[in-house]
N, CA, C and O of each residue as an XYZ file, in Angstrom:
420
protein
N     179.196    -20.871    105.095
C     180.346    -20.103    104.661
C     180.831    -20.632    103.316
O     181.083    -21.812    103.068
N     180.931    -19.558    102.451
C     181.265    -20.157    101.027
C     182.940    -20.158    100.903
O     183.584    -19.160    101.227
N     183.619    -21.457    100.371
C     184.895    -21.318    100.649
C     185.527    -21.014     99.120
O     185.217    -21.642     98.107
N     186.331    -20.082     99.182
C     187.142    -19.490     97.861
C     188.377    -20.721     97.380
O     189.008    -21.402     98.188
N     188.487    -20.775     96.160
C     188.950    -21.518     95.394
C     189.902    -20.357     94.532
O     189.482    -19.424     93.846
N     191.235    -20.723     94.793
C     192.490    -19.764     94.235
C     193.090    -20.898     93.309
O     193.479    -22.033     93.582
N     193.029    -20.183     92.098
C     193.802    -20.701     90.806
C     194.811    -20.446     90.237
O     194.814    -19.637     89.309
N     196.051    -21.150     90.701
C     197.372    -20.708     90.715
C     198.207    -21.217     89.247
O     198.421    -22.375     88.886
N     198.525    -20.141     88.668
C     199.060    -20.387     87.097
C     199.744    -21.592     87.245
O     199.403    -22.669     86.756
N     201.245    -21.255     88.309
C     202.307    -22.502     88.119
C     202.146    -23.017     89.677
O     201.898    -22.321     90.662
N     202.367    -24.484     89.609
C     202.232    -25.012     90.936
C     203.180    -24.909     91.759
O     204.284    -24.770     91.232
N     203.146    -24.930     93.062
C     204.141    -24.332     93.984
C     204.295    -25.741     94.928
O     203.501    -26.606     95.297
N     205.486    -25.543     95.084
C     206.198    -26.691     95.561
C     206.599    -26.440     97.298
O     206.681    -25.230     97.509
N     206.784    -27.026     98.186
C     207.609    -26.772     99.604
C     208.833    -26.660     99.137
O     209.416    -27.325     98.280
N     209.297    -25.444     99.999
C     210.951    -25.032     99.251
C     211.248    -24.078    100.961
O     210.685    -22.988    101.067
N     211.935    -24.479    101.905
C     212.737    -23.566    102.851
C     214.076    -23.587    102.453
O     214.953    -24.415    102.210
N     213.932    -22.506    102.474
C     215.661    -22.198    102.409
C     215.640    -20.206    102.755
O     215.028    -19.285    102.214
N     216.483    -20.260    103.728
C     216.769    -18.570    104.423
C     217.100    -17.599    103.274
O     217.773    -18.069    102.357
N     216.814    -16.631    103.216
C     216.609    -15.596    102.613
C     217.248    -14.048    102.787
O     217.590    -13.705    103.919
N     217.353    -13.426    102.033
C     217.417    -11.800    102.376
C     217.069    -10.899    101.329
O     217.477    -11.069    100.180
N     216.172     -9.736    101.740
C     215.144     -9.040    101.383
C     215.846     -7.388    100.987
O     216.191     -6.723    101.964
N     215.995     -6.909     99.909
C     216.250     -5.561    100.095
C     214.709     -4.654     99.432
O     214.138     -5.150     98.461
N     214.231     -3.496     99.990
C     213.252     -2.967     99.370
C     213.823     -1.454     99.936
O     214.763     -1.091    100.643
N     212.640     -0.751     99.165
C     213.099      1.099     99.380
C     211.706      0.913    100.766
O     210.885     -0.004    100.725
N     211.725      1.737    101.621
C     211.758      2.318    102.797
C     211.433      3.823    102.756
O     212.171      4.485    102.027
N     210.401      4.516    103.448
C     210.289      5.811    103.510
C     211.551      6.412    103.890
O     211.975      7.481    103.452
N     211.993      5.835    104.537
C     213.501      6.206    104.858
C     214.804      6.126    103.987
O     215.780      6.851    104.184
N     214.735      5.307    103.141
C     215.888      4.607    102.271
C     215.552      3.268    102.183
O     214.491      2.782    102.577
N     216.452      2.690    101.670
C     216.726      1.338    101.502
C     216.970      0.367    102.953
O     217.814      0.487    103.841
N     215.986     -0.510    102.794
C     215.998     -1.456    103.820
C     216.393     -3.177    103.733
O     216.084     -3.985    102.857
N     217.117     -3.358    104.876
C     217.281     -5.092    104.124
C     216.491     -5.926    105.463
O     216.477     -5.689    106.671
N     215.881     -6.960    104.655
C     215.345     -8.068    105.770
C     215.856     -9.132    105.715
O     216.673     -9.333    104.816
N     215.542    -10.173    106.666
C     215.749    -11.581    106.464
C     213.885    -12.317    106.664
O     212.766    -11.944    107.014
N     214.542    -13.445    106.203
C     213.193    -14.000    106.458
C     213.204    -15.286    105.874
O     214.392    -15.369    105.561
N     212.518    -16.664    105.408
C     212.293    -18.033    105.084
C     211.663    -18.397    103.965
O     210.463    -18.148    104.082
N     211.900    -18.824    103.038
C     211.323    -19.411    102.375
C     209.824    -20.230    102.557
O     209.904    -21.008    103.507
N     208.631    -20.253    101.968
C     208.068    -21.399    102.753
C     207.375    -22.373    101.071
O     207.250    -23.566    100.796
N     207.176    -21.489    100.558
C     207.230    -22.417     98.584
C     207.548    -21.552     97.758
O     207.760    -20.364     97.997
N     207.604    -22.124     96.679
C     208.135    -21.257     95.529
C     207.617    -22.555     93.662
O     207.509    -23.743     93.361
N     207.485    -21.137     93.012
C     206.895    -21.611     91.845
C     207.514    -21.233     90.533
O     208.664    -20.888     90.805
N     207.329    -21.139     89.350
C     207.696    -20.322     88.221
C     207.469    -18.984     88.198
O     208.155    -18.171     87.579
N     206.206    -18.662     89.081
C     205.614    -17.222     89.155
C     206.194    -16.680     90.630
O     206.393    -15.465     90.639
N     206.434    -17.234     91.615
C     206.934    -16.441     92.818
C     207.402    -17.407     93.788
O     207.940    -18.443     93.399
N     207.213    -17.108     95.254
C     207.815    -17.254     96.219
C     206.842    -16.910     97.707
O     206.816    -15.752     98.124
N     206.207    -17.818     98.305
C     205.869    -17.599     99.625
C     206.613    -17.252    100.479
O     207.763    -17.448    100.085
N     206.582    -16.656    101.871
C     207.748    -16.528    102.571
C     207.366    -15.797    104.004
O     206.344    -15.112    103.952
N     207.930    -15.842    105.054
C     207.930    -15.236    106.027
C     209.191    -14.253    106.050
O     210.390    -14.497    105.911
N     208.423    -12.910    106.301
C     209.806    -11.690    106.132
C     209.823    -11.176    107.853
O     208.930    -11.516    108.629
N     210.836    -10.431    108.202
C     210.702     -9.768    108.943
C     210.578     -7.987    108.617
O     211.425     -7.330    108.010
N     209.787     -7.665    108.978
C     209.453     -6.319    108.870
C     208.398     -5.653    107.830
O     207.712     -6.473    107.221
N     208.232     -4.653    107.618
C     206.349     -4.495    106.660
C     206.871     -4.289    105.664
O     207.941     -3.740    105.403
N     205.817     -4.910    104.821
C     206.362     -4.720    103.348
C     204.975     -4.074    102.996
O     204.092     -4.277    103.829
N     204.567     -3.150    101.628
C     203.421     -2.961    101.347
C     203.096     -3.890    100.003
O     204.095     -4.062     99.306
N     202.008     -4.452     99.566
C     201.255     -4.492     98.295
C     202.018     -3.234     96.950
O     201.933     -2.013     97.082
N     202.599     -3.819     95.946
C     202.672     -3.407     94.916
C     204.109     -2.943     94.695
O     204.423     -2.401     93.635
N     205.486     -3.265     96.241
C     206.394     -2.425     96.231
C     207.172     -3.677     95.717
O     206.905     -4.877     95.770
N     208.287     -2.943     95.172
C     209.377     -3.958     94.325
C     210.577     -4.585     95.268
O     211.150     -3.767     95.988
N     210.879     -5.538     95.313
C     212.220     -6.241     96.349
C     212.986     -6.969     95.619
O     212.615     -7.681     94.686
N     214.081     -6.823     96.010
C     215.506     -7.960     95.844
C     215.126     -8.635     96.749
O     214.870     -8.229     97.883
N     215.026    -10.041     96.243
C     215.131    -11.450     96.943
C     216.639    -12.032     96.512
O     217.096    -12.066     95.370
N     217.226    -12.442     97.636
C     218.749    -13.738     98.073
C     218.158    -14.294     98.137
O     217.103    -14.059     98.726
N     218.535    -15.809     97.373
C     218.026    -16.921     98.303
C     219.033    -18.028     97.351
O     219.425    -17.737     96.221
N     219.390    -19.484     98.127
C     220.344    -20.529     97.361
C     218.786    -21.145     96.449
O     217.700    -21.238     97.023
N     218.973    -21.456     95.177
C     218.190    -22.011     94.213
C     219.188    -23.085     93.952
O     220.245    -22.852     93.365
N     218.814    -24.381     94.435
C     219.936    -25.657     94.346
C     221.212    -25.794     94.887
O     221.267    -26.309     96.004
N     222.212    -25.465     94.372
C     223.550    -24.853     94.555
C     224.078    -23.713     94.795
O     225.020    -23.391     95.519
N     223.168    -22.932     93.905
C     223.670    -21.713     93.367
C     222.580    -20.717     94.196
O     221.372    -20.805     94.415
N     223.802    -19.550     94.607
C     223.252    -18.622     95.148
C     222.388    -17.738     93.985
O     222.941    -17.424     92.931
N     220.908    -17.348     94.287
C     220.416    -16.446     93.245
C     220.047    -15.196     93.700
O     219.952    -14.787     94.858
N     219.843    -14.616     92.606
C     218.598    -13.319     92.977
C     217.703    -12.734     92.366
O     217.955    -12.372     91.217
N     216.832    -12.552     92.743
C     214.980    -12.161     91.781
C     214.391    -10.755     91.891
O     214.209    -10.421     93.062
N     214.144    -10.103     91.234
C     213.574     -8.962     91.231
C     212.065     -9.425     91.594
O     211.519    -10.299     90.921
N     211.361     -8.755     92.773
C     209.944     -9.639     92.802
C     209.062     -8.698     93.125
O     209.586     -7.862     93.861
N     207.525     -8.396     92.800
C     206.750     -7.706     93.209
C     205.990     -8.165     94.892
O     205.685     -9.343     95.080
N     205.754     -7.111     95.998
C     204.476     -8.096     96.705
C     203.581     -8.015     96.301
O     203.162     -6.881     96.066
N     202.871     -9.024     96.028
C     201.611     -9.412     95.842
C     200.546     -9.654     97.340
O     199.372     -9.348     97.548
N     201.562    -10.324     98.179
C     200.319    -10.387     99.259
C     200.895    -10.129    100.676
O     201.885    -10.849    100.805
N     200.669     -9.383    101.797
C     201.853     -9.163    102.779
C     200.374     -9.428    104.153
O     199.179     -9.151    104.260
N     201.470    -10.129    104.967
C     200.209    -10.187    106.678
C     201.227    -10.011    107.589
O     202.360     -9.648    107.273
N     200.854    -10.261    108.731
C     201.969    -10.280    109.674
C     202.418    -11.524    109.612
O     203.630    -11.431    109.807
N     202.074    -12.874    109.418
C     202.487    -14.392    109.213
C     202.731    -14.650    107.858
O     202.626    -15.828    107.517
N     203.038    -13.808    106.989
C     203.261    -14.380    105.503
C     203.225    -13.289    104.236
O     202.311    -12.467    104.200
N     204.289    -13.313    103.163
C     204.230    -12.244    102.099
C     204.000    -13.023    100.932
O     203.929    -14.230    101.167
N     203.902    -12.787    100.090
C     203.891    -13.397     98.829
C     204.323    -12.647     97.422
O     203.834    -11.610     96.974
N     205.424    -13.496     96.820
C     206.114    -12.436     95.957
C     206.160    -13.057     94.436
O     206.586    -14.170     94.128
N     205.594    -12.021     93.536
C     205.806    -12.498     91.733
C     207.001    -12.198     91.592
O     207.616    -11.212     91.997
N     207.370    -13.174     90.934
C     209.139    -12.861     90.331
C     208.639    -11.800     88.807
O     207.489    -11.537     88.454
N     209.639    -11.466     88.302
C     209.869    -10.567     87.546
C     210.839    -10.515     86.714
O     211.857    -10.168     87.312
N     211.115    -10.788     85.025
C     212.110    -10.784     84.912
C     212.844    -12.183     84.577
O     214.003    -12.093     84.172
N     212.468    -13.033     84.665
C     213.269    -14.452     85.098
C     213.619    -14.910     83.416
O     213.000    -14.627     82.391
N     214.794    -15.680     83.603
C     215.458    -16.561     82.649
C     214.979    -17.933     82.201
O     214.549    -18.818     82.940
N     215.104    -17.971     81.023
C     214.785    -19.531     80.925
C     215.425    -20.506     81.700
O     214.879    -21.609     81.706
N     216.617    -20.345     82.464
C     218.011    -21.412     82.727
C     217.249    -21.011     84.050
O     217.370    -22.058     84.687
N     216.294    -19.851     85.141
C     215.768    -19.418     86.178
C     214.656    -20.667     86.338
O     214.640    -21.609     87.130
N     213.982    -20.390     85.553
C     212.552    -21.438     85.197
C     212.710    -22.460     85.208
O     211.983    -23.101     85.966
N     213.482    -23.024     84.594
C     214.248    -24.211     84.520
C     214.083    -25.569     85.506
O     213.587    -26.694     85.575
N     215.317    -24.040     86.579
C     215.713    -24.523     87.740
C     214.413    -24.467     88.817
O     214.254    -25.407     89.596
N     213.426    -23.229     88.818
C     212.522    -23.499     89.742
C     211.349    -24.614     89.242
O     210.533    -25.118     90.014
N     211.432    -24.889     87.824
C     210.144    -26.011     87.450
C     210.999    -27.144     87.868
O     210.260    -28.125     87.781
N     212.101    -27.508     88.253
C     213.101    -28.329     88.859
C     212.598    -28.935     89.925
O     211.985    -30.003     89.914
N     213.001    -27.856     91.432
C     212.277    -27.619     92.618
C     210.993    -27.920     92.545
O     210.668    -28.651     93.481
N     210.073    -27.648     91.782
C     208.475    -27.854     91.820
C     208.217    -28.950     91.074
O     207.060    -29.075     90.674
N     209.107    -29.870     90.758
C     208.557    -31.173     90.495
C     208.340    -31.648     88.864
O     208.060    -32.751     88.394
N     208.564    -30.484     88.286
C     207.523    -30.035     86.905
C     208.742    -30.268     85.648
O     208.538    -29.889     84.495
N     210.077    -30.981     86.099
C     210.980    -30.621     84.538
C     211.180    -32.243     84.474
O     211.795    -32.753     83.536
């Protein structure tokens, strides 16, 4: 079995901290909760509750240090045990703070 090797721009750090999810819904607008499980300059691992698809856009809550934040994020990767989200958008004073968290400032 040949094993795949994933090359991740910015390194991702262990980061829990609880969460909440808004995305559009065939129905409307939906909100989730769900966990943190790492987070990087480029995104955010996480366990959500409820389906998300590949390519749809979300508001992420989540505390970044002190401070309550929020991220505009694409999914990039969704299972039933795990999503994975590109941030979008982010600030230098954003980056900052997550190359902070990841070990990297």
């Amino acid at each position: 079995m040949q094993e795949r090797t994933i090359r991740r721009e910015y390194p991702r750090a262990l980061f829990s901290v609880p969460l909440n999810l808004r995305h559009m819904a065939p129905g409307g607008p939906l909100a989730a909760h769900g966990i943190s499980l790492d987070i990087s300059e480029g995104g955010l691992g996480a366990i959500v509750e409820g389906n998300l698809r590949i390519g749809e856009a979300v508001e992420i809550d989540l505390a970044l240090g002190k401070r309550k934040w929020s991220a505009t994020a694409i999914v990039k990767y969704a299972s039933k045990a795990r999503c994975g989200f590109e941030f979008q958008g982010l600030n230098q004073d954003e980056r900052r703070q997550i190359m902070s968290l990841a070990g990297r400032a």
